[in-house]
C-alpha positions in Angstrom: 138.3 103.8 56.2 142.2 104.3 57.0 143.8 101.1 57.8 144.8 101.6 61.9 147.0 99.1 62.2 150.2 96.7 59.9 149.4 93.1 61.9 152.7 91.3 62.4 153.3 88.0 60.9 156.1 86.8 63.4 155.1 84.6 65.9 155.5 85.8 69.6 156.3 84.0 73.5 154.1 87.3 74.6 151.8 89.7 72.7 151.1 93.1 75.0 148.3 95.4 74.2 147.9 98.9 75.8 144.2 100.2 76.4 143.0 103.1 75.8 143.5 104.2 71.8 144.9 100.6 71.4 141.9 97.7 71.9 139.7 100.6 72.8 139.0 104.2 70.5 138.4 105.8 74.8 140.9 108.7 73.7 138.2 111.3 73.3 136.3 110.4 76.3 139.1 110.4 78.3 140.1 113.5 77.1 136.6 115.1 77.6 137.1 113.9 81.4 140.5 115.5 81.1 138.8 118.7 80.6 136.0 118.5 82.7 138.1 118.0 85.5 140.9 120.6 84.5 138.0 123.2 84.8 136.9 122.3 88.0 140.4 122.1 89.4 140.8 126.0 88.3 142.7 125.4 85.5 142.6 128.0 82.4 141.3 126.6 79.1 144.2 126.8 77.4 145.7 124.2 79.4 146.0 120.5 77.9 145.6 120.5 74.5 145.4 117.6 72.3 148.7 117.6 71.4 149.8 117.9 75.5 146.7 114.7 76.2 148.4 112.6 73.7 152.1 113.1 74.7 151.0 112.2 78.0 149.4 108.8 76.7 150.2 106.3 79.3 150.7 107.9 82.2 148.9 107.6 85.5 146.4 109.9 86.2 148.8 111.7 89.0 151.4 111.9 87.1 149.7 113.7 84.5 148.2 116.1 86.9 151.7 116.8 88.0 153.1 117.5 84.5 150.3 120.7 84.2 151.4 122.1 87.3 155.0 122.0 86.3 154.5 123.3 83.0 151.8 126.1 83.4 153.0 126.8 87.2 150.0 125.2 89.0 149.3 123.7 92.1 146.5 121.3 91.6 146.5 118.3 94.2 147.4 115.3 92.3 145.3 112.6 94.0 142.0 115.0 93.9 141.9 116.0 90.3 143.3 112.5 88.9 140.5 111.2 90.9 137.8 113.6 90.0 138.7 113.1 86.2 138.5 109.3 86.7 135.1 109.7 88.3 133.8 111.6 85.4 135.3 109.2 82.5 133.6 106.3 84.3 130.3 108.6 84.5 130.9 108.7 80.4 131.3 105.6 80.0 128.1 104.1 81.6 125.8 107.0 79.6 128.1 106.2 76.2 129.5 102.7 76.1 132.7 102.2 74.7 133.7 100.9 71.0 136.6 98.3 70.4 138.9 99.1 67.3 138.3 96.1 65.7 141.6 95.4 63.6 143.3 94.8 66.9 140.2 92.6 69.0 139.9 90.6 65.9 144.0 90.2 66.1 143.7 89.2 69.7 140.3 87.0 69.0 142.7 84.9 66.4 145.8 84.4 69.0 143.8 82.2 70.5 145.5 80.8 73.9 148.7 82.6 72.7 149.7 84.7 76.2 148.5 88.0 76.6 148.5 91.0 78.5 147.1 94.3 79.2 150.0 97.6 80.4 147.8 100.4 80.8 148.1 103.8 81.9 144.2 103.5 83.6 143.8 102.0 87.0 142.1 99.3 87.3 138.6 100.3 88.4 138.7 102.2 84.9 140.8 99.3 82.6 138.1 97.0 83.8 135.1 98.7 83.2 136.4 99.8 80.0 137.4 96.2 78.7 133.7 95.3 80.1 131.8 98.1 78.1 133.7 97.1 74.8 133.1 93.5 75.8 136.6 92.3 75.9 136.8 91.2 79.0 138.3 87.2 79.6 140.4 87.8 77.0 144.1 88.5 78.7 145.8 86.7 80.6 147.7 89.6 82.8 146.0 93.2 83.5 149.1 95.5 84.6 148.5 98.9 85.6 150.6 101.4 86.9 150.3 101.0 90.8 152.1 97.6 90.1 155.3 99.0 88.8 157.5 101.4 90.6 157.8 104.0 87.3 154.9 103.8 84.3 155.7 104.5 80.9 158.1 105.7 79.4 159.6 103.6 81.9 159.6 99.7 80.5 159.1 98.5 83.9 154.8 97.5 83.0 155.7 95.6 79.8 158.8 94.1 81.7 156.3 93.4 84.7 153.7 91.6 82.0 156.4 89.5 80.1 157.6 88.2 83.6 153.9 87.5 84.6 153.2 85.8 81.2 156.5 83.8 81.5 158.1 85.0 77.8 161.5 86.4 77.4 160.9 90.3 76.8 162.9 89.9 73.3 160.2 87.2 71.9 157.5 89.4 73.1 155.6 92.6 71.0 154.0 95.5 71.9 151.0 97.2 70.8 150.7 100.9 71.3 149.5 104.1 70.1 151.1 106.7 72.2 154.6 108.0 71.9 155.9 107.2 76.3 154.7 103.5 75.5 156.3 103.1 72.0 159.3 104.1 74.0 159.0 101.8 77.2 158.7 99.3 74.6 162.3 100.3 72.9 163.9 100.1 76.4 162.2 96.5 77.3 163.7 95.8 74.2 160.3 94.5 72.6 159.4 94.8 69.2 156.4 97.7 68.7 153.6 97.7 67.0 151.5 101.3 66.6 148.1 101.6 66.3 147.5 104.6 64.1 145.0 107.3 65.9 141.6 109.2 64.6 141.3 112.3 65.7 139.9 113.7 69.0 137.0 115.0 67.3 
């Protein structure tokens, strides 16, 4: 099996983990939601590819719903299909469970009480039921999701945000992401960043 993930052997004030395609392989139910939603919104099916999902990795719901319109001309309402697909991922996830990628939980698992936190794109009816399903929850110290912060990723307000809450300096903390906007929040909180190599959607 590919190797998902090169560990760090440095020693850290803060470790940060993204969510979804970081702790947790949700990328392709998310994405099924993604397109679930799209179609009932009146969107063609052309819209969203993969590629489109996972440059939008780490983005609020809204604000992906607001990149589609810009790009294909739409004029889907932000709050209704963000919240329609959220409603369907969480319908998903109670029929299908959720698996954790295991390199990385068994990372955490051995940081023992080392601070830790969670920037995700999901909010937080979704991070927590997802971290429940995969049975990690307990284990951070800070849950940050983007109606905390004033901009989301690529912003590096959320991992600025969690190394203030976890009381490290942001240039003793590291990142782990899998997505291109949080590898780049990351750069301009001037963290170290570690990615977590993905499968594919299928």
């Amino acid at each position: 099996m590919k190797k998902r993930v090169d560990l760090p052997e440095k020693k850290y004030e803060g470790y940060i983990f993204d969510l979804d395609g970081t702790l947790v392989d949700s990328m392709p139910l998310h994405y099924r939601a993604w397109r679930e939603a799209l179609a009932r919104a009146g969107a063609p099916d052309h819209v969203f590819r993969a590629d489109e999902f996972y440059s939008c990795g780490g983005k609020s719901a809204n604000d992906v719903v607001r990149f589609l319109n810009e790009r294909y001309g739409m004029h889907m309402d932000a709050a209704s299909t963000a919240a329609d697909k959220r409603r369907i991922y969480l319908e998903m996830l109670e029929k299908e469970g959720m698996q954790p990628i295991r390199e990385v939980v068994e990372f955490v698992h051995s940081l023992g009480d080392a601070p830790k936190a969670i920037a995700t794109g999901s909010a937080m009816p979704g991070a927590s039921r997802t971290l429940a399903a995969a049975g990690l929850s307990g284990l951070f110290d800070v849950i940050l999701t983007p109606d905390e912060v004033e901009h989301g990723k690529p912003a590096p307000d959320m991992f600025l945000k969690a190394a203030e809450l976890l009381g490290a300096s942001p240039d003793r903390c590291v990142v782990f992401e899998d997505a291109e906007p949080g590898m780049k929040a990351a750069a301009a909180a001037g963290m170290d960043c570690v990615q977590v190599r993905r499968p594919s959607l299928s």
